[in-house]
C-alpha positions in Angstrom: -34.2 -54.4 124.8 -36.0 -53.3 128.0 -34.3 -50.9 130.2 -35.0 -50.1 133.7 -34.4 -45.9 133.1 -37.9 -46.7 131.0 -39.7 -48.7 133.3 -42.0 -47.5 135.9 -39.4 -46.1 139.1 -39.3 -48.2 142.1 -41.3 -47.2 145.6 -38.7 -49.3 147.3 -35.5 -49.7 145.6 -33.5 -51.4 147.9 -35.4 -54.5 147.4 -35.2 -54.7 143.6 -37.8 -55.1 140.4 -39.0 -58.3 141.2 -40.2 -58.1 144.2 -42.0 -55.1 143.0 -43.5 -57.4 139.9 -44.7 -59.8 142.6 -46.4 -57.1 144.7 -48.6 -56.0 141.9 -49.5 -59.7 141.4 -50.6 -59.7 144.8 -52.8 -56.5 143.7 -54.3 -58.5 140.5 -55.3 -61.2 142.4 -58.8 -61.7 143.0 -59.1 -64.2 146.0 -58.0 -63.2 149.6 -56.8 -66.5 150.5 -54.5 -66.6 147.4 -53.4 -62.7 148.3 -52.8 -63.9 152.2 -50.0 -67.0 150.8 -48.4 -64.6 148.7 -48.3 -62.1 151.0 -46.5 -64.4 153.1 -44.1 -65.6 150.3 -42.6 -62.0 149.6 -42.1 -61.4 153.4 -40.3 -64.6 153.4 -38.1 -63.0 150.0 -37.4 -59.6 151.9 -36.3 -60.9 155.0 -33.4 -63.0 152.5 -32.7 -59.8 151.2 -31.7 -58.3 154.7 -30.4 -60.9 156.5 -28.2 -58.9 158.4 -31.1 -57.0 160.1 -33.1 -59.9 161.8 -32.2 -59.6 165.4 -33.2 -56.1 164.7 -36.2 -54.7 166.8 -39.9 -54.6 164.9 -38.0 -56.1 161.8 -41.1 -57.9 160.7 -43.2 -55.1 161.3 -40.5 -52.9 159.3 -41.2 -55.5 156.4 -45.0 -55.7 156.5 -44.9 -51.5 156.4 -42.6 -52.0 153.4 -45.2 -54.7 151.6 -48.2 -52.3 151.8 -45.8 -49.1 150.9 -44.9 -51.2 147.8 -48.6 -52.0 147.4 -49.1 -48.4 147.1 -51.4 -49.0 150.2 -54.1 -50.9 148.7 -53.1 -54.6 149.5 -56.3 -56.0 151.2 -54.5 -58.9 152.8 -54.9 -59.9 156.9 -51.4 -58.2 158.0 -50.4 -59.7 161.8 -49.4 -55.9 162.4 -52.0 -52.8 161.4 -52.2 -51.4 158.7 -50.0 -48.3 157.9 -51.3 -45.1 157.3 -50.2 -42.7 153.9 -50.5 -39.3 155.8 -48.2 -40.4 158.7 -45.6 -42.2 156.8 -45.3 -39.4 154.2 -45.1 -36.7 157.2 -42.3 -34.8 156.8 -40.3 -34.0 159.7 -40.5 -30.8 161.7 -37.5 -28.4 160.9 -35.2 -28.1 163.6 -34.7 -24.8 164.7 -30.7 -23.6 164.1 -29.5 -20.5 166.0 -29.9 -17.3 164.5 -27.4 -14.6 164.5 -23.7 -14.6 162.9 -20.7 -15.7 164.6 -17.9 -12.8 164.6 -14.9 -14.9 164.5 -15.9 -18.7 163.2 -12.5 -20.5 164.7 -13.5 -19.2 168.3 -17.3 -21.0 167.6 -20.8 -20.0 169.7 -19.6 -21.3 173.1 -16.8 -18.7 173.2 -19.1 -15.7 172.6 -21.7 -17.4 175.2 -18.7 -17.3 177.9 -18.1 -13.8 177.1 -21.8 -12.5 177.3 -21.9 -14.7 180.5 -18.5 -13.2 181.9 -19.8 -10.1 181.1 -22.6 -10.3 183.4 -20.3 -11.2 186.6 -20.8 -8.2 189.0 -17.9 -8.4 190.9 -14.4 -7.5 188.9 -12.1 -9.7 190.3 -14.2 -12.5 189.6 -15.4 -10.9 186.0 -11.6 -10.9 185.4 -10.5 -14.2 186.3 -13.5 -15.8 184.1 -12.7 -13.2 181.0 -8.8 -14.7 181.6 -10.1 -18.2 181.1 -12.1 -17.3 178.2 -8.8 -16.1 176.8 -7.3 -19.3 177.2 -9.6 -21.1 175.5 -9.8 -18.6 172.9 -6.1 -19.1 172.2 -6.4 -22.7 172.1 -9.4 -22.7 169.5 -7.4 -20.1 167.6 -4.2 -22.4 167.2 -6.5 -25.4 166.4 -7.0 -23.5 163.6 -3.8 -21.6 162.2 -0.6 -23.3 162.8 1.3 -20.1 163.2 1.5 -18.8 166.6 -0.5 -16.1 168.1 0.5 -13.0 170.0 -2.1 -12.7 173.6 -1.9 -9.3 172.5 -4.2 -10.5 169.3 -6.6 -12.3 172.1 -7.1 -9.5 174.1 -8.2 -7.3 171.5 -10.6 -9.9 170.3 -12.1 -10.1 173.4 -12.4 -6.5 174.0 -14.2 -6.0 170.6 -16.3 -9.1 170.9 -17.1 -7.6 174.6 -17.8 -4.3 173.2 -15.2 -3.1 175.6 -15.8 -4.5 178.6 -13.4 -7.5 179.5 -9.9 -5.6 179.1 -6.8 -6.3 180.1 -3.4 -4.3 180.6 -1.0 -4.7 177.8 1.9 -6.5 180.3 -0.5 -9.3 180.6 0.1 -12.8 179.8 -1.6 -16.1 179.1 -1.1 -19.1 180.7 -1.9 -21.2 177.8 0.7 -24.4 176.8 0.3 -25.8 173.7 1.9 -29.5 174.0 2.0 -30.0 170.4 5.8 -29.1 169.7 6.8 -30.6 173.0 4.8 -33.5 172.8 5.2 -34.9 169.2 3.0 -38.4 169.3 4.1 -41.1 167.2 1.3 -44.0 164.8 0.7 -45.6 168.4 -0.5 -42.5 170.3 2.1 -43.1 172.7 4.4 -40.0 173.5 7.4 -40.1 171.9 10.7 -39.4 174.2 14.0 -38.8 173.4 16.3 -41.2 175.5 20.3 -41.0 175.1 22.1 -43.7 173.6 23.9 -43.8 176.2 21.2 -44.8 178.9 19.2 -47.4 179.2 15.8 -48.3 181.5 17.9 -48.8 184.7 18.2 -45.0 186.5 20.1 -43.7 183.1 23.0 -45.8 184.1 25.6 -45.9 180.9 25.8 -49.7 179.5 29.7 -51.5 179.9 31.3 -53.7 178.0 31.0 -57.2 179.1 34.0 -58.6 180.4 36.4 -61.6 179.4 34.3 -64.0 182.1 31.0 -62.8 180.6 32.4 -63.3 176.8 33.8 -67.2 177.9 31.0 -67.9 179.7 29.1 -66.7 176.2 31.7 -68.9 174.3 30.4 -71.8 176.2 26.7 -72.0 174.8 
């Protein structure tokens, strides 16, 4: 029996053994005429295979690419699009540079430290201040996205002193303004906000519902 773990390993597996077999038919044969038909024939086979992808942009010219990659780049056949080239289809992408440099508390991120180097720079105090408060905030709220428990602003502000190196300080008696809506706000499968409504009220201005009467219970009687 004839496994595929011991047969030669596919250039383009997505489109199977056979239409690698007829490929290296193409290869064998000697006439161009004969190579051209064929050629055509196993474009016509690969667009089956991917039907889904035929409104999609330079999908025959993706195909043809595929044909002379499967061809090991020696088909000599007359391709409607130009032939591709080994060195820039096997070109490795460029490396994309990361930021360097360690992040001193992950759950704040890079943007936090960023607004702290950038409050630092803020001549005036007042308006240093009021940008090293916001900072705060949002410090807070990454820190809770992160640890359920609650957080004192007296944690905060040390944060931010030591990731300032001691320049955005605040007082002790200081206070954030920072809410967190998600005890208040619970949210229900909908992503509607749930509210808790009396039993006693209904839609109408919180007005309690009365009993119907004896004309409204005949009158019911009746139908």
């Amino acid at each position: 029996m004839e496994y595929n773990t011991q047969l030669e390993k596919l250039i383009l597996p997505e489109y199977g053994r056979n239409v690698q077999k007829m490929v290296q038919v193409v290869l064998q044969e000697p006439e161009r005429d004969k190579r051209n038909k064929l050629a055509l024939v196993i474009i016509e086979v690969m667009q089956l295979m991917n039907p889904a992808q035929k409104d999609v942009e330079d999908f025959k010219h993706k195909l043809w690419d595929h044909l002379h990659i499967m061809g090991n780049y020696q088909l000599d056949i007359d391709s409607p699009y130009p032939k591709p080239v080994r060195a820039e289809m096997e070109k490795k992408p460029e490396q994309v540079p990361y930021p360097a440099g360690g992040i001193k508390y992950m759950h704040y991120g890079k943007v936090v430290e960023k607004f702290i180097e950038r409050a630092m720079q803020i001549e005036d105090q007042e308006k240093r201040m009021v940008m090293a408060e916001l900072t705060a905030n949002l410090m807070k709220k990454d820190y809770l996205a992160w640890n359920r428990d609650a957080v004192a602003d007296e944690t905060i502000f040390a944060h931010l002193e030591e990731m300032s190196k001691g320049v955005l300080k605040f007082e002790d008696s200081k206070k954030l303004n920072f809410i967190d809506f998600r005890s208040k706000n619970a949210t229900n499968g909908n992503n509607h906000t749930s509210v808790n409504v009396s039993k006693e009220q209904n839609s109408n201005g919180g007005k309690k519902f009365s009993k119907p009467g004896n004309n409204q219970q005949r009158n019911k009687k009746r139908f």
